[in-house]
C-alpha positions, 0 to 999 in steps of 0.5 A: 509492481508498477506505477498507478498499480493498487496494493495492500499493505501487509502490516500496519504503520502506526506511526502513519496510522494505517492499519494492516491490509489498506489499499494504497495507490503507488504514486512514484517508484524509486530505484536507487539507492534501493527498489521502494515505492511511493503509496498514496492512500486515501479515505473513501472521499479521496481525500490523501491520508498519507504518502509513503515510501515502502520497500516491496516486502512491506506491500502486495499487488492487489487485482481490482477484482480483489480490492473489495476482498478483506485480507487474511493469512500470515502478515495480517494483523 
């Protein structure tokens, strides 16, 4: 995954209160101390809900054919 590419969360963050399946934006990636990237996700006006730094077990690369598309299978809640 790479910079700017659109992803979908696999589980929900609670504690950022974003359920499983949102679509996020990586903003930044982080090689060290280990592979993580920066998410940004946002409401329908664009407006940021949250930015957070997620290793890649915690995300799917989604295409943009696929954005509009509710996710379904194991790691969805």
């Amino acid at each position: 995954m790479e910079l700017y590419d659109l992803v979908r969360l696999r589980e929900a963050l609670p504690e950022e209160n974003l359920p499983a399946g949102m679509l996020g934006t990586i903003v930044h990636v982080f090689h060290q101390p280990q592979l993580a990237y920066e998410v940004e996700f946002a409401d329908q006006d664009g407006r940021t809900l949250s930015s957070v730094a997620l290793t890649p077990e915690k995300i799917l690369p989604v295409s943009a054919s696929d954005a509009g598309r509710q996710p379904s299978g194991p790691g969805y809640e």
